[in-house]
N, C-alpha and C positions, 0 to 999 in steps of 0.2 A: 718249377725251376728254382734252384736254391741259388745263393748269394754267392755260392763262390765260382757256380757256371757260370753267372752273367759278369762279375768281374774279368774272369778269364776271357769271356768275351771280348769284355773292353781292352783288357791289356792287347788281345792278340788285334784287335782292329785299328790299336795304335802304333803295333808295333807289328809290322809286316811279317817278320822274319819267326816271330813266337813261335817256338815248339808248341803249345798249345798244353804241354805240362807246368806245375807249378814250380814242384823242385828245379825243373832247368830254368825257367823264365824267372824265379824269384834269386834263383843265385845271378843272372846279369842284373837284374836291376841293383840287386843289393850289390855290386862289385862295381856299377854303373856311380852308386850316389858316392862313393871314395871322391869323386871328383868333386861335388861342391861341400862336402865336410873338409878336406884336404884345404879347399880355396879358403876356405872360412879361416884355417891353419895358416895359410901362407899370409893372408891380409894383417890377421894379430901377429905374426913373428913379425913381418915388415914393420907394421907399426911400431911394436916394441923394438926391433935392433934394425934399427934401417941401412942395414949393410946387405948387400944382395947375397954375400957368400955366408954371413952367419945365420941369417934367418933360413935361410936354404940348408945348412947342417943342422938345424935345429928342426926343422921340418924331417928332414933325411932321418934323423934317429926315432924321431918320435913311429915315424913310418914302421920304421925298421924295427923299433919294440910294439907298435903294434900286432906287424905281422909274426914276428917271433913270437909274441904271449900265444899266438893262436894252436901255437903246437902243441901247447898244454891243455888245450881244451877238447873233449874228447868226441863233439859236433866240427869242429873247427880242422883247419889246416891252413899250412904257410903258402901262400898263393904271390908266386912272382909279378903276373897280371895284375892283382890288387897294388903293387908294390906300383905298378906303372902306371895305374890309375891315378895314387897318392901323388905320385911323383907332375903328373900333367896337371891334378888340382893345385899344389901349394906353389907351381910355377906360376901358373894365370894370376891366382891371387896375390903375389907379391912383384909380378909385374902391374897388374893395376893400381898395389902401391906405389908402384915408383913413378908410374906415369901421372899421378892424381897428386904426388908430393912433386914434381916437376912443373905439371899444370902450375900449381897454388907458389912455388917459389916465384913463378914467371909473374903471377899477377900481383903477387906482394913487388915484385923488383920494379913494373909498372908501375904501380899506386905509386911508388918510393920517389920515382923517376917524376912524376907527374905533381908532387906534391914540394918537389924543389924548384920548380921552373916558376 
């Protein structure tokens, strides 16, 4: 049995639905992981411009020149689902900025509070 039967195995026995092909099940995964490179995206724009609307257009283009390069490339193509994957990672991760920058103001404004009394 070679390596990539028994991979194929694994993937299909974690993933119910596998076609049991490669070319099909390696394009969902791969259009699957958009969502935590995107997140990773969304967390560094937040951090750097922590305005919900500018790091979210700066997420948007980068998406958006992502999937546009792909036209040029002649394995590749411009895939609007990628675009919607991008779009749901660099959301989560820049709301977990904002809620983890909320957290941390509240417990500075605490300390602040607790350290005049």
């Amino acid at each position: 049995m070679s390596v990539s039967i028994t991979l194929q195995d694994v993937f299909m026995s974690v993933f119910k639905n596998a076609s049991g092909t490669w070319s099909v099940d390696l394009h969902w995964f791969r259009t699957l992981l958009h969502v935590p490179l995107y997140f990773a995206l969304g967390m560094m724009a937040y951090f750097t411009f922590p305005r919900f609307w500018l790091s979210s257009m700066i997420c948007t283009i980068v998406a958006l020149a992502d999937e546009t390069l792909k036209i040029f490339l002649p394995t590749r193509e411009f895939e609007v689902r990628d675009l919607g994957f991008d779009i749901i990672g660099f959301l989560l991760g820049i709301a977990l900025m904002f809620v983890l920058r909320v957290l941390v103001n509240k417990i500075r404004g605490n300390n602040k509070r607790q350290q005049n009394i």
